[in-house]
N, CA, C, O and CB atoms as a CASP TS submission, in Angstrom:
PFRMAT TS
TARGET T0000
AUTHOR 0000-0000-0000
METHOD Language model
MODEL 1
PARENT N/A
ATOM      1  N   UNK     1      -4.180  24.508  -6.814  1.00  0.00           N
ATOM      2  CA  UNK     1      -4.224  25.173  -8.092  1.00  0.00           C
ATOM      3  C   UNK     1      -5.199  24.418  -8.996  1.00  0.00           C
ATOM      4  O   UNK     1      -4.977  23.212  -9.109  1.00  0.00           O
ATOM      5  CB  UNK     1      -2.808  25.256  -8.726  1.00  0.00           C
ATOM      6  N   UNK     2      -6.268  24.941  -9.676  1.00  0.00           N
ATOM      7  CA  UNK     2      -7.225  24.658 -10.556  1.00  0.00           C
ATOM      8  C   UNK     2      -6.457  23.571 -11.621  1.00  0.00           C
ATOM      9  O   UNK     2      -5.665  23.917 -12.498  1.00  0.00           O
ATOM     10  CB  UNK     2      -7.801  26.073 -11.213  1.00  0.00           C
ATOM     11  N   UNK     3      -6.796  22.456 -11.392  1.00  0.00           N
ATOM     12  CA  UNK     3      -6.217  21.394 -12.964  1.00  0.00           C
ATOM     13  C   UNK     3      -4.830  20.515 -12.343  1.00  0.00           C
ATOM     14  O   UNK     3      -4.084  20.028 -13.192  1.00  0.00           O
ATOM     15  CB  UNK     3      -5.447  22.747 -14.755  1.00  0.00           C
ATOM     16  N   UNK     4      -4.601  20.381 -11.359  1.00  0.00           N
ATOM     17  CA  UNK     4      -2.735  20.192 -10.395  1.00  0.00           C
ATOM     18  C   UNK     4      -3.732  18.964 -10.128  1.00  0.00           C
ATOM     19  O   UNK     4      -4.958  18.997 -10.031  1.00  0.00           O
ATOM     20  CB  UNK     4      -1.796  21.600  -8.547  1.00  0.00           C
ATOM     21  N   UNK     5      -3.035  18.091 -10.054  1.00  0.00           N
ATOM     22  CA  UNK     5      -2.930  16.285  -9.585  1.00  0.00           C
ATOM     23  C   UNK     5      -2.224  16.124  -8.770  1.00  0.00           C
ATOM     24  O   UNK     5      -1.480  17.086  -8.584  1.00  0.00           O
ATOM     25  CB  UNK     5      -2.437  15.203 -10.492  1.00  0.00           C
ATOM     26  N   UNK     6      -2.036  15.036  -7.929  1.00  0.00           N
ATOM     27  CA  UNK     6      -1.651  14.821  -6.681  1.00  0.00           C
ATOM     28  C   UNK     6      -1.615  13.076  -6.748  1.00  0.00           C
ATOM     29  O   UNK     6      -2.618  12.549  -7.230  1.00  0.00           O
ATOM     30  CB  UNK     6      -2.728  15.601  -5.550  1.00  0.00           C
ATOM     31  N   UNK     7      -0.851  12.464  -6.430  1.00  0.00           N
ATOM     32  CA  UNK     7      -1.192  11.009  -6.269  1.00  0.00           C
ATOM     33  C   UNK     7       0.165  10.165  -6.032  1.00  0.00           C
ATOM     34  O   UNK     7       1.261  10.383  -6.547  1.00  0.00           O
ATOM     35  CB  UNK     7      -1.997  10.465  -7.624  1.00  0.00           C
ATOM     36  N   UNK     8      -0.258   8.943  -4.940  1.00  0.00           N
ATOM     37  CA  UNK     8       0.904   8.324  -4.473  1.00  0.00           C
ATOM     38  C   UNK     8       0.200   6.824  -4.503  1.00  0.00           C
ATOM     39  O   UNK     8      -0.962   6.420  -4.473  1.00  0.00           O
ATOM     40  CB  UNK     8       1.524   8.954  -2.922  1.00  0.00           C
ATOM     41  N   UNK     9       1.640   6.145  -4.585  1.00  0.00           N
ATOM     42  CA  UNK     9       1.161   4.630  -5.042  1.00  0.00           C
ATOM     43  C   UNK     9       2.431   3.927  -4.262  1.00  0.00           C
ATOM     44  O   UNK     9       3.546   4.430  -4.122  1.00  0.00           O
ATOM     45  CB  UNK     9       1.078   4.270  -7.041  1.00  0.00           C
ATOM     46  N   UNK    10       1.920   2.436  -3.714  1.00  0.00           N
ATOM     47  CA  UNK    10       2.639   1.615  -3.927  1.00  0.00           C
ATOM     48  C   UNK    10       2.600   0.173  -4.187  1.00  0.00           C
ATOM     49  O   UNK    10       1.515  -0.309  -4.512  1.00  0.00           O
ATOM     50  CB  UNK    10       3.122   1.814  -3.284  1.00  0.00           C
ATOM     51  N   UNK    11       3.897  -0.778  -4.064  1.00  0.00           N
ATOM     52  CA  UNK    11       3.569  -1.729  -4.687  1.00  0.00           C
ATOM     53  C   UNK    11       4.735  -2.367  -4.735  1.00  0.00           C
ATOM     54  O   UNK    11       5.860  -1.868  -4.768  1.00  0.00           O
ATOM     55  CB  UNK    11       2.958  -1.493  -5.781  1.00  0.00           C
ATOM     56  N   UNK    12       4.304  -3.934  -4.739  1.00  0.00           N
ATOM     57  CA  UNK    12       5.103  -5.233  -4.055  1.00  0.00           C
ATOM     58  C   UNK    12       4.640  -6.175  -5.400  1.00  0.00           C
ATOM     59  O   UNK    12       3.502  -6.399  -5.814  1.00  0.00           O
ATOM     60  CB  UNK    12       4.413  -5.904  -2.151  1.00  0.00           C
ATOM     61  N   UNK    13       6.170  -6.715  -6.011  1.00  0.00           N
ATOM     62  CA  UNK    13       5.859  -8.011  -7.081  1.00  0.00           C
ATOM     63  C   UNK    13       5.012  -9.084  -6.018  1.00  0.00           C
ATOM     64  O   UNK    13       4.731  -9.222  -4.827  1.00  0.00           O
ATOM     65  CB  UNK    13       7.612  -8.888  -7.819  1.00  0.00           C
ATOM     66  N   UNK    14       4.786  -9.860  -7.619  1.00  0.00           N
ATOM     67  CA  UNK    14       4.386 -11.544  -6.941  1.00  0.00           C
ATOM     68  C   UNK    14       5.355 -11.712  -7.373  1.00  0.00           C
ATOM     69  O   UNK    14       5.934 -11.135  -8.294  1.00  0.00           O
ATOM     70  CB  UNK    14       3.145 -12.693  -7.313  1.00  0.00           C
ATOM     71  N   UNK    15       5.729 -12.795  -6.541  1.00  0.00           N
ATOM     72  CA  UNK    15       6.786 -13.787  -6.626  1.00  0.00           C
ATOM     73  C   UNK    15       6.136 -15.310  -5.956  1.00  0.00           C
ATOM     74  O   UNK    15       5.898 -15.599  -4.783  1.00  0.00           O
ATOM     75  CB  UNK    15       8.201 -13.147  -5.723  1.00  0.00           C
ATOM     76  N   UNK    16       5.999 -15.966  -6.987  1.00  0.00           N
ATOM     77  CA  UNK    16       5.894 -17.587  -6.261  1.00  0.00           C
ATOM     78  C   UNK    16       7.189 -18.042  -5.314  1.00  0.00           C
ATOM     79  O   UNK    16       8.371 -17.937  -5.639  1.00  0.00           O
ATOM     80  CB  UNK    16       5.837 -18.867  -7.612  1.00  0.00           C
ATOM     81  N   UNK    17       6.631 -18.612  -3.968  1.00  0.00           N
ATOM     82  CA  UNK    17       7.255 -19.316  -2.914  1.00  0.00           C
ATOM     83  C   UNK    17       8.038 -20.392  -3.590  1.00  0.00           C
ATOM     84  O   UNK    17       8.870 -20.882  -2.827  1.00  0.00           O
ATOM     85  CB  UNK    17       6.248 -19.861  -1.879  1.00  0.00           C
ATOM     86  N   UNK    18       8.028 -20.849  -4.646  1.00  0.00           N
ATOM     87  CA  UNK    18       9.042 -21.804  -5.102  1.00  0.00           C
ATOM     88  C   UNK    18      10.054 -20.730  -5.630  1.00  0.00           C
ATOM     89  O   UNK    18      11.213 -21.127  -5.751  1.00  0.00           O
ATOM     90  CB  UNK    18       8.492 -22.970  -6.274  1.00  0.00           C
ATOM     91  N   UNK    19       9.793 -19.452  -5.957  1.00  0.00           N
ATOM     92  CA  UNK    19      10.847 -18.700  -6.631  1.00  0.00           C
ATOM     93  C   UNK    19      12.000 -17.918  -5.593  1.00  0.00           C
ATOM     94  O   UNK    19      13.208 -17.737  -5.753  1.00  0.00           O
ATOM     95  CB  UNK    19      10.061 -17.606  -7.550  1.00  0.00           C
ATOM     96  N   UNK    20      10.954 -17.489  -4.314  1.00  0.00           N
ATOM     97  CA  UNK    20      11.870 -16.952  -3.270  1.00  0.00           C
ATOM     98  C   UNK    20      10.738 -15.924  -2.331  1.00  0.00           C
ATOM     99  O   UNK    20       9.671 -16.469  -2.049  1.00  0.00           O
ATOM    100  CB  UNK    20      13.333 -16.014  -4.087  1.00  0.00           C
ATOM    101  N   UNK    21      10.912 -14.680  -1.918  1.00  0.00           N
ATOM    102  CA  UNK    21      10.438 -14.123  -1.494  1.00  0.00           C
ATOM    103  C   UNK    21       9.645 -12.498  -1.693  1.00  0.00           C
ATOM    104  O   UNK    21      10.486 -11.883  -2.349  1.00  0.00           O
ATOM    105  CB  UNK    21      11.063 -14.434  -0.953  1.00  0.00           C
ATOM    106  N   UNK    22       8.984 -11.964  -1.554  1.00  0.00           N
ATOM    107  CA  UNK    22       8.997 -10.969  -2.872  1.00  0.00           C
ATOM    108  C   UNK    22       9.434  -9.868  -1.651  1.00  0.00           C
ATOM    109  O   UNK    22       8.901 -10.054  -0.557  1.00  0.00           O
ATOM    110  CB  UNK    22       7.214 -10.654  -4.035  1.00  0.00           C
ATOM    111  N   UNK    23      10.143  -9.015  -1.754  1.00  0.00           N
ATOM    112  CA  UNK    23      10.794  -8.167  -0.279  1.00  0.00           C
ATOM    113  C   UNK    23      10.918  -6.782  -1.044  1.00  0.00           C
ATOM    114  O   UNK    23      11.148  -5.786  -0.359  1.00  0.00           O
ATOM    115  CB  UNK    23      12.664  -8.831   0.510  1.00  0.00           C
ATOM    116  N   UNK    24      10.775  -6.645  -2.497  1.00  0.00           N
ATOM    117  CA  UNK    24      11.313  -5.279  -2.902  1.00  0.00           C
ATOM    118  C   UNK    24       9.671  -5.008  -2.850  1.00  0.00           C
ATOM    119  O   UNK    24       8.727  -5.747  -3.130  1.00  0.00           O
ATOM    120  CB  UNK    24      12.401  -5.020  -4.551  1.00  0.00           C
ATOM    121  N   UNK    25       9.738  -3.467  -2.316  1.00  0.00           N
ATOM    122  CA  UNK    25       8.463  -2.502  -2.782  1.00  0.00           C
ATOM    123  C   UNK    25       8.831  -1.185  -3.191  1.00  0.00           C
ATOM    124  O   UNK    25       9.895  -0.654  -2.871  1.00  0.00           O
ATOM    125  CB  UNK    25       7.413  -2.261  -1.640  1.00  0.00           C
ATOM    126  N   UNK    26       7.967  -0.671  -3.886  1.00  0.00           N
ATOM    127  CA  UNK    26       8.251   0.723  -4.751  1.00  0.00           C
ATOM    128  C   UNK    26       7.440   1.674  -4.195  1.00  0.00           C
ATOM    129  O   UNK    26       6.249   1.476  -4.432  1.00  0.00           O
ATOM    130  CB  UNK    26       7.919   0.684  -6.358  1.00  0.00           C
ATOM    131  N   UNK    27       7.637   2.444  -3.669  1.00  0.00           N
ATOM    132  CA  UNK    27       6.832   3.764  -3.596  1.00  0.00           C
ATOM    133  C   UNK    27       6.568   5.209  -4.422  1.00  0.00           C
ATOM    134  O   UNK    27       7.569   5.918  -4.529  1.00  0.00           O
ATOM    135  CB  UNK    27       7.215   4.131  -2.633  1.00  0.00           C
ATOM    136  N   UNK    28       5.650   5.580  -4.859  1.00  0.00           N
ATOM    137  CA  UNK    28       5.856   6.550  -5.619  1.00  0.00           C
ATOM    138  C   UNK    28       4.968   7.632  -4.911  1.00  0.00           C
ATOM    139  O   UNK    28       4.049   7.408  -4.123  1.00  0.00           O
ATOM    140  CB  UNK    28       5.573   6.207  -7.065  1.00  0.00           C
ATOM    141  N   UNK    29       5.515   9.098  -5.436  1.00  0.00           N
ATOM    142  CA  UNK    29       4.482  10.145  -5.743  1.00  0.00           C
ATOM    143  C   UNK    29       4.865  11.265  -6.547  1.00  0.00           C
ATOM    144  O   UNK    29       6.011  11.537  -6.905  1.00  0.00           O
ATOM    145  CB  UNK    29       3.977  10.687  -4.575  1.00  0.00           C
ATOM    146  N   UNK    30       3.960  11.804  -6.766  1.00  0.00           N
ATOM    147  CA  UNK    30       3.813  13.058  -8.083  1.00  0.00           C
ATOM    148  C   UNK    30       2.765  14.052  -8.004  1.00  0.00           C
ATOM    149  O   UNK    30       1.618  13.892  -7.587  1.00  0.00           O
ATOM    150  CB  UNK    30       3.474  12.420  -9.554  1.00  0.00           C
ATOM    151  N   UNK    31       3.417  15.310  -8.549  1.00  0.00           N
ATOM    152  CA  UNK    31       2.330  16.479  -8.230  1.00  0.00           C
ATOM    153  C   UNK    31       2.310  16.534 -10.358  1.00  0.00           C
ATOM    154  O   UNK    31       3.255  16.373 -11.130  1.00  0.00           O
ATOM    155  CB  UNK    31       3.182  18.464  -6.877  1.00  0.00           C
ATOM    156  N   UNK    32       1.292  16.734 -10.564  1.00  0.00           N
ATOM    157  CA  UNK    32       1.072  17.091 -11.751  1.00  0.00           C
ATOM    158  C   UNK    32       0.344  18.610 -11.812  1.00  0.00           C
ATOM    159  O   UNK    32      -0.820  18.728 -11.429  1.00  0.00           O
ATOM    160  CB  UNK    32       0.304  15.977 -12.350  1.00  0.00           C
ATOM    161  N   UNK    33       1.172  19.861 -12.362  1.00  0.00           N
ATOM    162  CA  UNK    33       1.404  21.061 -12.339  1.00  0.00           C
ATOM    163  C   UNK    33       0.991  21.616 -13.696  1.00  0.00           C
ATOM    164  O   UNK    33       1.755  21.315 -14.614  1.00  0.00           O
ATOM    165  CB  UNK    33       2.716  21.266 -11.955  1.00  0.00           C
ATOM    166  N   UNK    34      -0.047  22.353 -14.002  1.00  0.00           N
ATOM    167  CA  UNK    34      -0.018  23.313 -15.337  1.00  0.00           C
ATOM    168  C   UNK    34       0.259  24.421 -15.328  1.00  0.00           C
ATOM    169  O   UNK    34      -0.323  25.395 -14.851  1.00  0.00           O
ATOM    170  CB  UNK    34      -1.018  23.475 -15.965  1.00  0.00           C
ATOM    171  N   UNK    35       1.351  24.300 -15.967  1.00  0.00           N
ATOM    172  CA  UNK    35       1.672  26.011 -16.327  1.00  0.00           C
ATOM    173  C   UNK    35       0.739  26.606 -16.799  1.00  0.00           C
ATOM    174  O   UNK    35       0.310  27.647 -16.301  1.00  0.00           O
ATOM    175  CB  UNK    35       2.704  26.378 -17.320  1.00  0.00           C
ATOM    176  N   UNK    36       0.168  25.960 -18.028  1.00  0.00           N
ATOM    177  CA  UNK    36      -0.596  26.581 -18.875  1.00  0.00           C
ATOM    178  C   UNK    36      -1.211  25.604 -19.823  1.00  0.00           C
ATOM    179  O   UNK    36      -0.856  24.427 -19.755  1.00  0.00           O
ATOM    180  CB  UNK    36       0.126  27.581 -19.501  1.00  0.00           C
ATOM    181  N   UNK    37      -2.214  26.034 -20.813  1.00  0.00           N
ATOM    182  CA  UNK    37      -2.858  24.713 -21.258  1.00  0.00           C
ATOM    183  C   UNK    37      -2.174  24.019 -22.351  1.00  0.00           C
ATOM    184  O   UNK    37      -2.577  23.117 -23.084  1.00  0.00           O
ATOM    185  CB  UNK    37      -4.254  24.925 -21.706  1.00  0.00           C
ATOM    186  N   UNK    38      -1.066  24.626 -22.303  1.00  0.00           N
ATOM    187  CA  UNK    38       0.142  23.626 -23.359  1.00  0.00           C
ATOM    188  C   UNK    38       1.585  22.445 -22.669  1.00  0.00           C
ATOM    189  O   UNK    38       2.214  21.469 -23.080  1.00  0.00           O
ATOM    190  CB  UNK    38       1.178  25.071 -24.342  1.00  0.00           C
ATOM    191  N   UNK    39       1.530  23.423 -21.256  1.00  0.00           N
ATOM    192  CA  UNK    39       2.613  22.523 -20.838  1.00  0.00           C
ATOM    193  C   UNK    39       2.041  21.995 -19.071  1.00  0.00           C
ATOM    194  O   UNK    39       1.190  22.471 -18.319  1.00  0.00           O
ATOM    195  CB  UNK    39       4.338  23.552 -20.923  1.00  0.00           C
ATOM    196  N   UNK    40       2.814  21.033 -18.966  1.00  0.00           N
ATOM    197  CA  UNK    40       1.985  20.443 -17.666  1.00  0.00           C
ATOM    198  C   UNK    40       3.946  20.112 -16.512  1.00  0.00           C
ATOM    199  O   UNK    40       4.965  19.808 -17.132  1.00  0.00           O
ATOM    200  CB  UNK    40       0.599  18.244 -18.385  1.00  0.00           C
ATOM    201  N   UNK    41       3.947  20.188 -15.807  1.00  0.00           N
ATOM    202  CA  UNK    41       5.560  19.907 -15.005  1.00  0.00           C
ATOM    203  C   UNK    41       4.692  18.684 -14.119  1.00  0.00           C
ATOM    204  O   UNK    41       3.478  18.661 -13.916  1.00  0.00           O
ATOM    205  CB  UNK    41       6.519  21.646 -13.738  1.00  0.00           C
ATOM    206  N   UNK    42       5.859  17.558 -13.610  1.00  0.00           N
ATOM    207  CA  UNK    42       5.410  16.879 -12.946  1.00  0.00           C
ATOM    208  C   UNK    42       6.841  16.111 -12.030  1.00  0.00           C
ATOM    209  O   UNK    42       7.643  15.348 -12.569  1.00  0.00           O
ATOM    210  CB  UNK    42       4.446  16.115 -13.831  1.00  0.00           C
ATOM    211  N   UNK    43       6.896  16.568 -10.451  1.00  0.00           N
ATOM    212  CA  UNK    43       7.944  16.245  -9.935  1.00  0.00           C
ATOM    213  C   UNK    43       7.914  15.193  -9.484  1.00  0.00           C
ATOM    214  O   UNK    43       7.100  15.185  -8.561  1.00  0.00           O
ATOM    215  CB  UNK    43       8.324  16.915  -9.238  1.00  0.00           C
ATOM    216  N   UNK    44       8.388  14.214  -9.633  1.00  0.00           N
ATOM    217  CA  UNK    44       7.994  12.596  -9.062  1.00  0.00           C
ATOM    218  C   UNK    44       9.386  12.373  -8.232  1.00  0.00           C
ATOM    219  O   UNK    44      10.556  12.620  -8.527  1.00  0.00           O
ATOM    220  CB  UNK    44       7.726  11.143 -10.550  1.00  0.00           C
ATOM    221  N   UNK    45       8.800  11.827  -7.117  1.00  0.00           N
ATOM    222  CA  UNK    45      10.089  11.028  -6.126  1.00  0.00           C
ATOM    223  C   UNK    45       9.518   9.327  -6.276  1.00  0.00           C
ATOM    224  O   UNK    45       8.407   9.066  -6.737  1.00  0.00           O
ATOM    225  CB  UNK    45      10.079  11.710  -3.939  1.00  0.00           C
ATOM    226  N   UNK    46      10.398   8.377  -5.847  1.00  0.00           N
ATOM    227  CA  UNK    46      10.299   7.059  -6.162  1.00  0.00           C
ATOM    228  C   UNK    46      11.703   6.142  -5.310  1.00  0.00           C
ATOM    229  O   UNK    46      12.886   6.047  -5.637  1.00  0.00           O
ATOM    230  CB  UNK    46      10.305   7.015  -7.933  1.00  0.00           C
ATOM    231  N   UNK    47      10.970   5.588  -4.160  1.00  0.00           N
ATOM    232  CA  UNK    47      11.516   4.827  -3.659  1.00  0.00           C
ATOM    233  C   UNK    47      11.558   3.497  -3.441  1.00  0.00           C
ATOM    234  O   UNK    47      10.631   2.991  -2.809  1.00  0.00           O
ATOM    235  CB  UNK    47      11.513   5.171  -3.089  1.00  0.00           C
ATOM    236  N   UNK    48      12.326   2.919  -3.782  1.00  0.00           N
ATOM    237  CA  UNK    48      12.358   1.364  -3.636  1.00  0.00           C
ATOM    238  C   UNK    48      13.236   0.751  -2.743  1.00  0.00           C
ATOM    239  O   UNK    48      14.389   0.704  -3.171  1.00  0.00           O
ATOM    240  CB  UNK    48      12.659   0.754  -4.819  1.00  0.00           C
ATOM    241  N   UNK    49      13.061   0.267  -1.641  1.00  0.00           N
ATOM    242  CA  UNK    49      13.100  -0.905  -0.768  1.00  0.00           C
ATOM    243  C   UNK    49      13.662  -2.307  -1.182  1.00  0.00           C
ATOM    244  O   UNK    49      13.166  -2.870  -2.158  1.00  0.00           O
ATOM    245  CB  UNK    49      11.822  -1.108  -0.398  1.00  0.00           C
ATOM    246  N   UNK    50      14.970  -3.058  -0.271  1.00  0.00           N
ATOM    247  CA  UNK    50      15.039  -4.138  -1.212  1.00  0.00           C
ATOM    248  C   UNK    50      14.709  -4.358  -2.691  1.00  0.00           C
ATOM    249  O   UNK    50      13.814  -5.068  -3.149  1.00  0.00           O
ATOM    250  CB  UNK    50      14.445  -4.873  -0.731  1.00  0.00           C
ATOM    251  N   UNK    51      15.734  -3.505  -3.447  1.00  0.00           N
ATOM    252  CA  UNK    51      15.385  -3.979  -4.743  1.00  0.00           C
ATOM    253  C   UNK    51      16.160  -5.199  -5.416  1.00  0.00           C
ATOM    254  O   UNK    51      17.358  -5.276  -5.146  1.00  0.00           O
ATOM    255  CB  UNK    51      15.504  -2.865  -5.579  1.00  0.00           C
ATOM    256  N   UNK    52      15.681  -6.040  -6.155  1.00  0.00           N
ATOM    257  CA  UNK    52      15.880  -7.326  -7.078  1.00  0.00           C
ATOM    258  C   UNK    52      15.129  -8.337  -5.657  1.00  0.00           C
ATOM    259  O   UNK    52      15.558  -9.477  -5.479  1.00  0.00           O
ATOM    260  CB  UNK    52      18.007  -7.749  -7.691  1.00  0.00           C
ATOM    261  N   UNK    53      14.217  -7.873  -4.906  1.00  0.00           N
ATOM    262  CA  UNK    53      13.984  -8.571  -3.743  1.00  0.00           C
ATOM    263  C   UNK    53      15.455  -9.370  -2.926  1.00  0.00           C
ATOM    264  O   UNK    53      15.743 -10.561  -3.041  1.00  0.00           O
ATOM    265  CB  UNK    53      12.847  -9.644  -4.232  1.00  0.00           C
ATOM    266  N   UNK    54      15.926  -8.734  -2.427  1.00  0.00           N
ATOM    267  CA  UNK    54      17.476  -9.122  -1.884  1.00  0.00           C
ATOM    268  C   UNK    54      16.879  -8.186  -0.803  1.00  0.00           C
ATOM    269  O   UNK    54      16.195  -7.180  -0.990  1.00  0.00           O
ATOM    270  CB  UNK    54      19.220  -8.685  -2.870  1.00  0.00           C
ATOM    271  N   UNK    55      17.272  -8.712   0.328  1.00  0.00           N
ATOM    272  CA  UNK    55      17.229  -7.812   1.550  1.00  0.00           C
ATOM    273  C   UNK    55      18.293  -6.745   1.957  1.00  0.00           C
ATOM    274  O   UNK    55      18.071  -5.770   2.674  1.00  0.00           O
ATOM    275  CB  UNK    55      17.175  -8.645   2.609  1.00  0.00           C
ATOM    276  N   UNK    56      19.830  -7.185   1.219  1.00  0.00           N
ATOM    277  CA  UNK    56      20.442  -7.228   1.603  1.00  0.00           C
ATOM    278  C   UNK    56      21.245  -5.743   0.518  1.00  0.00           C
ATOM    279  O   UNK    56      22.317  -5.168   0.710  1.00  0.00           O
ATOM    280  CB  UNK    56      20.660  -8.622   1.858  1.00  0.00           C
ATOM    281  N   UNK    57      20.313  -5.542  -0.466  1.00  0.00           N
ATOM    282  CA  UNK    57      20.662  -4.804  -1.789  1.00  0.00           C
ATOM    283  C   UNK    57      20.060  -2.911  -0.616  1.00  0.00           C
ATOM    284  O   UNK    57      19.007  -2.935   0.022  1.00  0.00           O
ATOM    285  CB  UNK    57      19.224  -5.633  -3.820  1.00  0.00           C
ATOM    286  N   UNK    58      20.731  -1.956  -0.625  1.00  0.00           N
ATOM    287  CA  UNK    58      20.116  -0.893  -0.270  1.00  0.00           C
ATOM    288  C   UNK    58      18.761  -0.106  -0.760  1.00  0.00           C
ATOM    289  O   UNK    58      18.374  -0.283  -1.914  1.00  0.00           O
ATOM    290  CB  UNK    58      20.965  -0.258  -0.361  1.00  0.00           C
ATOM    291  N   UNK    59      18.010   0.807   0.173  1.00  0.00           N
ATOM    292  CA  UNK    59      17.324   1.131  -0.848  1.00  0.00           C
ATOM    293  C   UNK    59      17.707   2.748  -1.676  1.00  0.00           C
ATOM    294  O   UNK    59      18.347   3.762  -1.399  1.00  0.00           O
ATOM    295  CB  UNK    59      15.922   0.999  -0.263  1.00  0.00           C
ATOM    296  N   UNK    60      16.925   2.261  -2.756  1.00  0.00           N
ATOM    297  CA  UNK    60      17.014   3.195  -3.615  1.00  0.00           C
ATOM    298  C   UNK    60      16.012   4.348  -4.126  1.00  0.00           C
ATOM    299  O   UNK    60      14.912   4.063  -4.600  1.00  0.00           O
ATOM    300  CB  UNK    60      17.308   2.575  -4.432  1.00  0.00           C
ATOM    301  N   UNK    61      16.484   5.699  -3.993  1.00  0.00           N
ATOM    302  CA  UNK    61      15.547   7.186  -3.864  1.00  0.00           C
ATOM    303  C   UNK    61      16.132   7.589  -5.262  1.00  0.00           C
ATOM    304  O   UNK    61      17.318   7.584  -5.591  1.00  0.00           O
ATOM    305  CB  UNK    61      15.941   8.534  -2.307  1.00  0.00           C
ATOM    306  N   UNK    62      14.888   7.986  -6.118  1.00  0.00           N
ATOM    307  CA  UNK    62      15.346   8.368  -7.495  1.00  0.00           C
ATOM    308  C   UNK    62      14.459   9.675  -7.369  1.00  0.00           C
ATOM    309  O   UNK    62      13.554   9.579  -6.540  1.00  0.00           O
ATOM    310  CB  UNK    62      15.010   7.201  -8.892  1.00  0.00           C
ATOM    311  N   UNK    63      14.573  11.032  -8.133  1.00  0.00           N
ATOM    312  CA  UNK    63      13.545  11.887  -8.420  1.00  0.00           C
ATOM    313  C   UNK    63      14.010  12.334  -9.774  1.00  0.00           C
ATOM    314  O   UNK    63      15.161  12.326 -10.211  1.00  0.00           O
ATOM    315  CB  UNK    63      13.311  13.020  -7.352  1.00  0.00           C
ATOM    316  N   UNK    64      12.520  12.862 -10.557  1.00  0.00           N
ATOM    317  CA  UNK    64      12.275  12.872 -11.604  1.00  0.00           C
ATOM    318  C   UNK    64      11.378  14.413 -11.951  1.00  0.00           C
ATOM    319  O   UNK    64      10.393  14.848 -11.354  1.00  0.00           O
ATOM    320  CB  UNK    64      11.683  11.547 -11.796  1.00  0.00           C
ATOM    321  N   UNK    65      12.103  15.001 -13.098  1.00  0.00           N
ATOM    322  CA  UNK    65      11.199  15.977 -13.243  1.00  0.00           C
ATOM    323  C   UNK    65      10.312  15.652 -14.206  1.00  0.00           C
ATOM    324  O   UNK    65      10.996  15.612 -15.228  1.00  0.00           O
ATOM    325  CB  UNK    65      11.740  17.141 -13.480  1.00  0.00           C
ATOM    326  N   UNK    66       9.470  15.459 -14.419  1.00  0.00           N
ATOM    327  CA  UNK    66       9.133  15.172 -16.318  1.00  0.00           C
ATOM    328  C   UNK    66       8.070  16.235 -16.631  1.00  0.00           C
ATOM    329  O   UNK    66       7.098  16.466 -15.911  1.00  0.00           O
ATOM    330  CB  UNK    66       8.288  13.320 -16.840  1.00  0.00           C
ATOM    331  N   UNK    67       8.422  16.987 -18.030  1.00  0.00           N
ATOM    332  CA  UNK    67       7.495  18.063 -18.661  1.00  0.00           C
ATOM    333  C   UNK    67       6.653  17.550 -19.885  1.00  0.00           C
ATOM    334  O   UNK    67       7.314  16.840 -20.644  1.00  0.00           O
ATOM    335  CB  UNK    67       8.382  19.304 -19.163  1.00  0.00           C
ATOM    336  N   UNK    68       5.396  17.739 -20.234  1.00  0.00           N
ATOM    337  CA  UNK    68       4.856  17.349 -20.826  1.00  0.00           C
ATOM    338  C   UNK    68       4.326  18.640 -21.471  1.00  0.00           C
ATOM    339  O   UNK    68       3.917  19.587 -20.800  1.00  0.00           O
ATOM    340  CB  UNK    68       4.244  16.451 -20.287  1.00  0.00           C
ATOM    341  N   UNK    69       4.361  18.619 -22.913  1.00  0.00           N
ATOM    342  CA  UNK    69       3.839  19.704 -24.231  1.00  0.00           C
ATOM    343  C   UNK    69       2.680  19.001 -25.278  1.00  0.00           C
ATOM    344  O   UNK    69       2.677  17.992 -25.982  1.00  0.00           O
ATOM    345  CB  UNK    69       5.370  20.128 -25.361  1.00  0.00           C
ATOM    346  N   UNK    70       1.848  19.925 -25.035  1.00  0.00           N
ATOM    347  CA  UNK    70       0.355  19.155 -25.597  1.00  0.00           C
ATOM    348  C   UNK    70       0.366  20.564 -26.593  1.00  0.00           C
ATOM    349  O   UNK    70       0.856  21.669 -26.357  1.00  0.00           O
ATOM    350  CB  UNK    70      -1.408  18.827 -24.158  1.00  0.00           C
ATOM    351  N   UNK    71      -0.441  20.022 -27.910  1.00  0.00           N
ATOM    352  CA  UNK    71       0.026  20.149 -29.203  1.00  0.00           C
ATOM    353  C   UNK    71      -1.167  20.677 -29.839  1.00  0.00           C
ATOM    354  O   UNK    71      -1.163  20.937 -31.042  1.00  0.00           O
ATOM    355  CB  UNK    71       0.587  18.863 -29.827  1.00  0.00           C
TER
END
């Protein structure tokens, strides 16, 4: 669709070796959608892996709708 975004990311803290290990990573992605030239929808999923870097913590799947109104 003419003006629709697309994009996925991820990503791992630093953590200094005196602090511990850095084991959590985040994954993201998102479609960015225009209805029209006032409102934009954008469905994001987001997963994280070992989070607080704990191996031992599950991971965690969040999704997100977010709408945006331009003025």
């Amino acid at each position: 669709m003419p003006g629709a975004l697309a994009g996925i990311a991820a990503a791992q803290s630093f953590i200094e070796s005196i602090v511990g290990n850095a084991t959590q990573t985040n994954f993201e992605a998102f479609y960015n959608l225009p209805l029209n030239d006032n409102i934009r929808i954008s469905p994001v999923i987001q997963i994280i892996t070992h989070p607080g870097n704990q191996e031992s913590n599950g991971t965690i799947v969040t999704g997100t709708l977010r709408t945006s109104l331009f003025f």
